[in-house]
N, C-alpha and C positions, 0 to 999 in steps of 0.2 A: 509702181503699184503692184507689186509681187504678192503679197498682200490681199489686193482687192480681190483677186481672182478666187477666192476664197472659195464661196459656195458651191462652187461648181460642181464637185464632187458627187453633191445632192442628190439628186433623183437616180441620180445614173447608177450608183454602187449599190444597185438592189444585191443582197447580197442570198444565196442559197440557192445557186441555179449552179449548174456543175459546167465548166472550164469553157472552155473560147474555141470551137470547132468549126472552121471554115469551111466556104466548098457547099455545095449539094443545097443552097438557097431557095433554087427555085424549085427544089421538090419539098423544102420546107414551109414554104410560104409565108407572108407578110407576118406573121403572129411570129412564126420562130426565129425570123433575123431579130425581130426588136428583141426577142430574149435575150440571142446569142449577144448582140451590141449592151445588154444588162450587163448582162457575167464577163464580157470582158472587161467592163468598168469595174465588174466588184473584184475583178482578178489584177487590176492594174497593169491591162494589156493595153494599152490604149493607140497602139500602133498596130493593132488588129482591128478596136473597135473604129480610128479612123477610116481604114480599111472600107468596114460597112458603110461609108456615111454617102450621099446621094451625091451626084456631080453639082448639083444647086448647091450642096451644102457646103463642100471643099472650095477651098479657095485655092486649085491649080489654076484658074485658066485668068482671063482680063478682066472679065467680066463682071459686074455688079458685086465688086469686092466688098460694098456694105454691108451684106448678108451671106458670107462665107467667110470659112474658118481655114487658115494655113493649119498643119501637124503640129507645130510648134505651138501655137496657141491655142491647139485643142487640148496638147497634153499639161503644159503648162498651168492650164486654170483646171484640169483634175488636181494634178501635184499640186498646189498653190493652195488647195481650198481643204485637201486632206490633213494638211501640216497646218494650217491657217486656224483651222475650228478643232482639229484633235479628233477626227472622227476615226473610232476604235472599228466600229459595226456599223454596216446600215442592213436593214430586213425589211421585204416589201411584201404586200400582199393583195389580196382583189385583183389577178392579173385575168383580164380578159380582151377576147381582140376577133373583128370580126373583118368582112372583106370582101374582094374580087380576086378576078387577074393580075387588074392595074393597079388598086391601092387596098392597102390595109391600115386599120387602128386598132389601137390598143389603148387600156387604162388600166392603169396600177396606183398602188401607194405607195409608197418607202416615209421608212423613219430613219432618222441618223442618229447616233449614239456619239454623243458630241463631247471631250474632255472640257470644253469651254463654257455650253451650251446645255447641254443636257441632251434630251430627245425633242425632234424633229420631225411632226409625220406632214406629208403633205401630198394632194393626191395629181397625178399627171394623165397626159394622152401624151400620143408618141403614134406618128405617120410613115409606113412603109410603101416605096414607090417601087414599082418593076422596072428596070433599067437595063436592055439589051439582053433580056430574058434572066435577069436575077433581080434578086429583093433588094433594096436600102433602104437605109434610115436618112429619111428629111430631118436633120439636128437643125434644133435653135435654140437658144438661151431659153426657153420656156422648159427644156427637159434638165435645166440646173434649177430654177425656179419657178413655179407657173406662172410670178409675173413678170419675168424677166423676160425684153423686147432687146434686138438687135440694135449694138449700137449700148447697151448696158452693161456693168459691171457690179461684182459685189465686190464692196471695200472693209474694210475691218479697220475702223477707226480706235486710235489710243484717245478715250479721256482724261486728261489729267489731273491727276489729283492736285490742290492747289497746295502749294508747301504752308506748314500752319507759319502763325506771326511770335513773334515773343514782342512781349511789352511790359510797361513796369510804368506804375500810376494810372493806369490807363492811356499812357503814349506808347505809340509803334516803336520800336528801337531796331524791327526787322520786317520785312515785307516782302511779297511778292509782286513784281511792278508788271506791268505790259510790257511786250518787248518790238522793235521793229524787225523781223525776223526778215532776210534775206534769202532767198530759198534759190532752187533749181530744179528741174524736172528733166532727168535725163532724157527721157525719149524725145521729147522735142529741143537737143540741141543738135545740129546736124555737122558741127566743124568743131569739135572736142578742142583741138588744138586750139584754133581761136577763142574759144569762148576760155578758155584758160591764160589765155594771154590778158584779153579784156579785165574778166573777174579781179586776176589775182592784184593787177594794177589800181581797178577801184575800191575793193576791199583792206588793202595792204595785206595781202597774204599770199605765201607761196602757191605754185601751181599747184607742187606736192601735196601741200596739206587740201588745196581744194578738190583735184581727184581723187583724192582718200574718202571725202567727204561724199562725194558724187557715187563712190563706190559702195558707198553704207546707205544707198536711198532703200525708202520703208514709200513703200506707197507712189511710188515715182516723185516723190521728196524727199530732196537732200537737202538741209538746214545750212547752210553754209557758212552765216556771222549774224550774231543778233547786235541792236547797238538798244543804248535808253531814246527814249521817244527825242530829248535834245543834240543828239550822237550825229543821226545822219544827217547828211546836206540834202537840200532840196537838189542843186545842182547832182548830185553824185544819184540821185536816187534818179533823177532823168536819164542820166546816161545806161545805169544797169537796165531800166526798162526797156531800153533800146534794144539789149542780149536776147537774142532766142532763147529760150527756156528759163531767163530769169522772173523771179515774181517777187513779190513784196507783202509781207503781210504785217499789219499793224497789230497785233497782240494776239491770233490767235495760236499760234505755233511757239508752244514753250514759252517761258516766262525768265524774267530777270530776277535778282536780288537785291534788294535795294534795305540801307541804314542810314534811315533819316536825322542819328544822332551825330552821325561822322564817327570820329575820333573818342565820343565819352564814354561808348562803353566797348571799347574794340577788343580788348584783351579778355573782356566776360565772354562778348557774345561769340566771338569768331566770325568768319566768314565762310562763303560757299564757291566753292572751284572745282576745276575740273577731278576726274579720281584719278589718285594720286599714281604714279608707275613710271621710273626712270628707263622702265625697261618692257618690251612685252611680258615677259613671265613675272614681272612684278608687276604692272595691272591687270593680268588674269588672276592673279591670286586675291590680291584687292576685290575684285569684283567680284569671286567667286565667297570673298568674308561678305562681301555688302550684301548678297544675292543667297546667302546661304538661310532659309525659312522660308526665302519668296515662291510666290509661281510665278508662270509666262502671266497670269489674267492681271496680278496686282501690281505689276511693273516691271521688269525687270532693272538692274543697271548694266550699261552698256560702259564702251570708252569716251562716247560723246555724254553722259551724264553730269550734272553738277552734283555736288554734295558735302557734307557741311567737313570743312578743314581742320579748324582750331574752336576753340572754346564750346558754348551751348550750339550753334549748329554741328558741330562734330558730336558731341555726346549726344547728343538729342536727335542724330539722324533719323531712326527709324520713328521714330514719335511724329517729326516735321514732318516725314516727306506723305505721310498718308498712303493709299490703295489709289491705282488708276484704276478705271472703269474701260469697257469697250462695248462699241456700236458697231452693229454688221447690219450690213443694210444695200438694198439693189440703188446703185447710182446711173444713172441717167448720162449719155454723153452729156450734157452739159451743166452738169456739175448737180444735180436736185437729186433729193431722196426721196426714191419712188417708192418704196419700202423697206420700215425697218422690222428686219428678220429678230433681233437680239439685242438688248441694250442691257448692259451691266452697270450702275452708275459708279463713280469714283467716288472713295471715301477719303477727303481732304484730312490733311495731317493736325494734329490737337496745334491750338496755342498755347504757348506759354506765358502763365505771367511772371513776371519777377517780384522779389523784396524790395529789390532795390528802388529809394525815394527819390525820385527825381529833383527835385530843388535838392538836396543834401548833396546828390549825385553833382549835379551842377556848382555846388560851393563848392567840392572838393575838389573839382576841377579847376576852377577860380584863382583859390587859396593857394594851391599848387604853382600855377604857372605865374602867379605873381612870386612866389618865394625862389623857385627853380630858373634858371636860365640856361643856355649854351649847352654843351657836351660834356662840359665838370660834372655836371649835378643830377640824379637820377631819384629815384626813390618810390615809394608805393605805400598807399595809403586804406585802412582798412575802418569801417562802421557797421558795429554789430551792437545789436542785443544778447549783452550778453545770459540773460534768462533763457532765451527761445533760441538765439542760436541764428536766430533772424539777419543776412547782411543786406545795411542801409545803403553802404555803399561802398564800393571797392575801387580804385585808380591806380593802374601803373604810369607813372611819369621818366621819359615821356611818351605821349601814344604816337597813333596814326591814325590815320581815316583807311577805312574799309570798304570803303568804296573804290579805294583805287582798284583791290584785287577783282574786284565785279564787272568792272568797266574797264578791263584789259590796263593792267599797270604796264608801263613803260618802262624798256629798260633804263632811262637813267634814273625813275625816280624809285626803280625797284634797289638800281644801286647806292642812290643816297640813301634808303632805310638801313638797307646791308650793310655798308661803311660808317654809318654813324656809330660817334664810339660809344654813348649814351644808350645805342642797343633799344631805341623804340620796339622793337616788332620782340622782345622777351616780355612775359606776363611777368613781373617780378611780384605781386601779390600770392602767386602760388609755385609760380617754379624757379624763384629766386634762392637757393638758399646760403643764408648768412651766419656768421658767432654769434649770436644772441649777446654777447656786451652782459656788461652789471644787469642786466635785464633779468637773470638769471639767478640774479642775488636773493629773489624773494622765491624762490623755489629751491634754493639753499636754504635757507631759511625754515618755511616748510618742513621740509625732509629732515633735518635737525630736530625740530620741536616735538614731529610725530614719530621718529625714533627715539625719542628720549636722550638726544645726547646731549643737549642744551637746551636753556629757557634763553625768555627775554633778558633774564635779568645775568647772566653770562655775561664776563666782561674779557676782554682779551689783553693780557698784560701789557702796555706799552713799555713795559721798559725791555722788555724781548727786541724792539721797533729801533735799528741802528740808520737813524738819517735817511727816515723813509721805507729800510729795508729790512727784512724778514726771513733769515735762515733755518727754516724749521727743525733743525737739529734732534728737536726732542720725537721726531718721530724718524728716527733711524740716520745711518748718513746720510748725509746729503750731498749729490754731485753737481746739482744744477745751478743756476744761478738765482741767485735773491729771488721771494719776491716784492716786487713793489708796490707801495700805496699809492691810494688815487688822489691825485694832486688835486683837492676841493681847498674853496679858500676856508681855511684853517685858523684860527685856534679852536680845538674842541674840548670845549670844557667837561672835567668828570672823567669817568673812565666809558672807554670805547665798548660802550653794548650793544646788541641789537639794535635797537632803537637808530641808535648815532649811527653804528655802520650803514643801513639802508638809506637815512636821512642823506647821508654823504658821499655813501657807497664807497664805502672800503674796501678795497680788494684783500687786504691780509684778511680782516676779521670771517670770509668766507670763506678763504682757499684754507684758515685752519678748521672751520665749521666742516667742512666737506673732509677733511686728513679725518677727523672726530668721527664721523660716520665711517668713513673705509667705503672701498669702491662697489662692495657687493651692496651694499644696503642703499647707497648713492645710485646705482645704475637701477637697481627694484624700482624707488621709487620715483624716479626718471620716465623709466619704461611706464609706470600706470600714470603719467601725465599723455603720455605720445610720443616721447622723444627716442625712441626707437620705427615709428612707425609711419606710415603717409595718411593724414588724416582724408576721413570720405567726405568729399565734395561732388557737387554738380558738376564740375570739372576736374580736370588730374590736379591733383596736388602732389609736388615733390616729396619723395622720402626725409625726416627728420633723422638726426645721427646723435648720437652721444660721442662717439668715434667712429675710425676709419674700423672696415675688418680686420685687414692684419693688422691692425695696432697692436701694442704692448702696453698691460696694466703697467703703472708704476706711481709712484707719489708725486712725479710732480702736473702730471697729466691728471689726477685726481684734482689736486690743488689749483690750477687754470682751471680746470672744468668747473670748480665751486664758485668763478668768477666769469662766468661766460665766455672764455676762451680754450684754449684747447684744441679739442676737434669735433668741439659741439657745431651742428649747424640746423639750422632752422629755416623754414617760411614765414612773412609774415602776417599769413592766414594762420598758420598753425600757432606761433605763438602768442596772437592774441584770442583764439580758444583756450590756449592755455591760459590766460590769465585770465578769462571768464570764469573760470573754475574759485577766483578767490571772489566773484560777484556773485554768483550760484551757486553759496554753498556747498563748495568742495566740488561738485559736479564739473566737466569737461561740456559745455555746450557741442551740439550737434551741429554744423555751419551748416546752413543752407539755404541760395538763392534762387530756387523755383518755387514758389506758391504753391503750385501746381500744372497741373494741365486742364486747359478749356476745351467743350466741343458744343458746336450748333447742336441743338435737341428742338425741331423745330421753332416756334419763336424764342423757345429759351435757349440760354448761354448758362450751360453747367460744367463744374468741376467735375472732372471723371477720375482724377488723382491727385490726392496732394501731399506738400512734403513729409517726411517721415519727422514720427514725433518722439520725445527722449531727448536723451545728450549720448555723448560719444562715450565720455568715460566718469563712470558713478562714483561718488565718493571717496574723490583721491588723495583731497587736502582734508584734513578734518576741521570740524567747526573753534576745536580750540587753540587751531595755529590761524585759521582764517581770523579769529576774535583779536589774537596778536598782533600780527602782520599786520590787519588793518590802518590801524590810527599811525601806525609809522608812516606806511605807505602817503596818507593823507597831511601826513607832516611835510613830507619830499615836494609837493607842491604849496603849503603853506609859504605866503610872500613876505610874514615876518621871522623865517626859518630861515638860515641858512643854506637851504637841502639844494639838489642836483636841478630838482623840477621848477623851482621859486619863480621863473619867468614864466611859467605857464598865465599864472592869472585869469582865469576862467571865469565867466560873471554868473551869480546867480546859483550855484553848487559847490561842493563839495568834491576835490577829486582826488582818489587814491591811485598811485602812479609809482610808475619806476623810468628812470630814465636810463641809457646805456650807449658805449661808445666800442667799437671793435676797429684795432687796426687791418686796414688791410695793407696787402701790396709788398714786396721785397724791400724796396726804399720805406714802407709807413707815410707814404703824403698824403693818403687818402687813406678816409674809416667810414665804417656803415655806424650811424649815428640814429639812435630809437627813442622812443615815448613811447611807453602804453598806459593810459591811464582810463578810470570809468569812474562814475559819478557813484556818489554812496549818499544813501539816506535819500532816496527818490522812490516812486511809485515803478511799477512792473512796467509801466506801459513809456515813463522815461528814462530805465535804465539804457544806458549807452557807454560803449566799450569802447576809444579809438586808438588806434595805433598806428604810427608812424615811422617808416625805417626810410635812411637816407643815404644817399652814395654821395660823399661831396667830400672835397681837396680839406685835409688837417690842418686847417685854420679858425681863429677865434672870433672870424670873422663869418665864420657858418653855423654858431654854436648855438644861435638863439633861432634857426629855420624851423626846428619840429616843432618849438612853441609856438612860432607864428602860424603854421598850418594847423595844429591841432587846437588852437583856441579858441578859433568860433564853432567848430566842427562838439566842442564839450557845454562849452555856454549856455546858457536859457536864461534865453532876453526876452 
């Protein structure tokens, strides 16, 4: 309780009396010791001022140790209470004192000029005794505060601010839970070694980490292990109370983290863990970013803090964790607050609410895990409006529960997330990035129409087309290899136009669409979709690419890139904002899954912040390639159409879509396999965007999974 000792400073550091001059007492009499015993307090002599103090008042001798003070803990709760409250100045005034031989009084005021606190006045008396022909000061806790009785302390309590909640539909998705906190109190353990041997045995923890712990006490409490209220044993909690100095406290000492969804929304919300640092000098630094705007009054962070890791508890730290408060107040040996000197109250952290619809949330978890199996299969799945920008719902598959990191994960089950090759613990919704596949084909397409280098009604000569293959010859030599068409089941009647190509997705009729434009005018209008950029999220989103940097222009990396390969890569957050762009009128929606932020305003529950309004990028497609592109797009899932999308089948709307395949891998046995499609000819309030990207083994026996997952998720039934 280092800490507690706080006030003490008080009365004493009357300050403007000139230096600490010993000696010659008893020709100064009872008025001028208690001066001298001032100014040595306000000089921070305090091994003079003990000096002064009366034989009743020291605790040299055996005697009635209750109401005597050892040096050590005279000077200690000076030191303790100057650094504790921040006191800069104290100034005292009304000093008057009157007397005998034998005893003298005095009464003063002093004010403290407090960094914490403010000012301070408060008025004292102060008793000089003659002792073997010199003056002293009879000290008692009353000359730190007039109510302060022997046997009392001042403690300087942290209140804590509660971390705010995020939620979305009005369910909790994060919380702050009560916690069973295990503590210790150094002074009263009197055989260190043992009670380390006991501890570390019932807590499962080393000795090490628990003397570290015991080393960092605040208050003569060291927090040692919290568990959830189901965590500890009745058995294990009998034996710690057995420990001298252990104690138990059921929620009021720090709090847990608790996500009541588990696993549905692990990869949005993040969790909260210790701060992060492999190293000292790398959690100093850490702490010194987290700590950097704070003062000592609104909380610090320390090495024992939690705070938020991954997703919205990482970005959203400073928002969650809110301002601690603190209460300084005279405590009572046994345990009561006899007075409170200063209360600062804690201002708890905003909550958050999400976009995200929970039923939607919960299909697409559903649809998912019944489509997905084993460690083959991976994927991520994204529900937006596409007008506002708004996400309904977002899934990486496969997840995890986040609870485990709360409630002390385990090394094995930390290493079966590690080891699995399916990679749960990656957000592949935003930091996955993939080829965008024939996806890419209607943004060729696009960029074609609004540069003027073809229409719809462009047809690409088949008879160029040798058995599939495609040597562009007429645009310079050619060193590379073929390209190839995409094996759709075929015959196409008529000649190969726009139209046909997206219906079926052609590779040749884009990679020459894109040679047509040339790479300067292809990467412009690339760049104003995002495809140079990391789109802004409520979380990090990966950088988008067109290519590597030191890549090298050349034709045939033009011509892949007009087909979604190349060294284009994407997210599949970011490329279904880009395709909101042909639902919104050429516009790039703005993505984002915070509402806003909520705060108590007495009985009310107000927004104090919500999300930003606009799209990301204005008018990139124009309306008379969006007018184009449309009804093709809406052909591609038509089920009496031959197109790519036909198994989609959606009830009830309308869906304009592109479907898309990218190999991956040195061997090619695995591809990232996509959908993006959004309802056309619907109202503002049921436009919906979804989109589907998939990690599973090149076979034709996984060819119809994005339909399955994405066709109740578009439906309106």
């Amino acid at each position: 309780m280092k800490r507690a000792l706080c006030m003490l400073l008080a009365a004493i550091t009357l300050i403007g009396l000139a230096g600490c001059e010993q000696g010659g007492s008893e020709q100064q009499g009872g008025g001028k010791v208690i001066e001298e015993f001032i100014n040595c307090i306000a000089a921070e002599d305090y091994a003079s001022a003990y000096a002064l103090l009366s034989a009743s008042s020291r605790n040299d001798t055996e005697e009635d140790k209750a109401k005597r003070v050892t040096q050590k803990q005279f000077t200690d709760r000076y030191v303790n209470i100057r650094k504790a409250l921040g006191i800069n100045k104290i100034e005292y005034a009304d000093f008057t004192s009157s007397g005998g031989e034998i005893l003298y009084s005095a009464a003063y005021t002093a004010t403290y000029y407090s960094d914490h606190v403010g000012e301070m006045t408060n008025t004292f008396s102060a008793i000089a005794l003659r002792e073997g022909g010199e003056w002293k000061v009879e000290w008692s806790p009353a000359m730190i505060f007039p109510e302060m009785e022997w046997g009392d302390t001042v403690r300087v309590a942290r209140l804590s601010a509660k971390r705010g909640e995020i939620l979305a539909d009005g369910e909790v998705v994060a919380q702050t839970a009560g916690a069973i906190s295990v503590y210790a109190m150094p002074s009263k353990i009197d055989d260190r070694e043992l009670f380390l041997q006991q501890t570390s045995r019932l807590l499962n923890m080393t000795e090490a980490n628990i003397d570290k712990k015991l080393e960092k006490a605040y208050d003569d409490v060291a927090i040692l292990k919290q568990y959830y209220s189901d965590q500890l044993a009745d058995s294990i909690k009998e034996q710690l109370l057995q420990i001298d100095g252990i104690g138990i406290d059921e929620g009021n000492y720090l709090k847990v983290r608790e996500y009541p969804q588990g696993k549905l929304l692990a990869h949005l919300v993040g969790y909260v863990g210790s701060v992060p640092g492999d190293t000292k000098e790398q959690l100093k630094e850490e702490l010194d970013r987290l700590n950097e705007g704070r003062s000592e009054r609104e909380g610090l962070y320390n090495s024992d803090s939690r705070v938020g890791r991954l997703g919205l508890e990482l970005q959203y730290e400073k928002e969650l964790r809110g301002k601690d408060g603190e209460l300084i107040y005279i405590c009572t040996a046994d345990g009561r607050n006899r007075k409170t000197i200063y209360k600062l109250d804690a201002e708890d952290g905003y909550d958050i609410e999400l976009s995200i619809d929970m039923g939607l949330q919960r299909r697409v978890e559903e649809v998912m895990d019944l489509a997905l199996y084993g460690d083959t299969t991976a994927g991520a799945v994204v529900v937006m409006n596409p007008k506002t920008g708004a996400i309904n719902a977002m899934y990486s598959w496969p997840s995890y529960d986040i609870n485990l990191f709360t409630r002390g994960i385990s090394s094995s089950d930390y290493s079966a997330l590690l080891n699995n090759k399916a990679k749960p613990m990656i957000n592949r919704v935003t930091q996955g990035l993939y080829p965008p596949g024939s996806t890419m084909k209607a943004f060729t397409a696009a960029c074609a129409i609004d540069n003027e280098v073809l229409d719809e009604n462009y047809a690409f000569d088949e008879s160029r087309i040798k058995k599939d293959y495609w040597t562009p010859t007429e645009y310079g030599q050619w060193i590379w290899t073929a390209i190839k068409r995409t094996h759709i089941n075929y015959p196409i009647s008529g000649p190969l136009n726009m139209r046909k190509a997206l219906i079926h997705s052609d590779n040749i009729y884009f990679a020459n669409a894109a040679l047509l434009t040339g790479w300067d005018r292809f990467e412009e209008y690339m760049a104003k979709l995002g495809f140079t950029e990391s789109i802004p999220f409520d979380i990090n989103v990966a950088r988008a690419q067109l290519k590597n940097e030191d890549s090298e222009i050349d034709a045939k990396m033009l011509a892949d890139s007009g087909y979604g390969q190349a060294e284009i890569l994407v997210t599949p957050l970011q490329l279904a904002c880009m395709f909101s762009a042909l639902a919104n009128g050429g516009n790039v929606a703005l993505p984002y899954v915070v509402e806003g932020l909520y705060k108590e305003d007495g009985i009310r529950y107000k927004r104090v912040k919500a999300h930003p309004d606009g799209c990301w990028k204005q008018g990139v497609i124009s309306e008379h390639a969006i007018e184009v592109i449309t009804p093709f797009l809406e052909d591609v899932t038509d089920p009496k159409i031959n197109g790519t999308g036909r198994n989609l089948r959606a009830k009830g709307c309308t869906v304009a879509a592109k479907t898309g395949t990218a190999e991956i891998g040195s061997s090619k046995s695995r591809e990232i396999a996509w959908f993006v499609g959004y309802r056309t000819g619907v109202s503002d309030e049921d436009a919906r965007l979804v989109l589907v990207m998939l990690e599973v083994p090149a076979d034709a026996a996984y060819s119809n999974l994005k339909f399955d997952i994405a066709r109740p998720l578009l439906s309106m039934e």
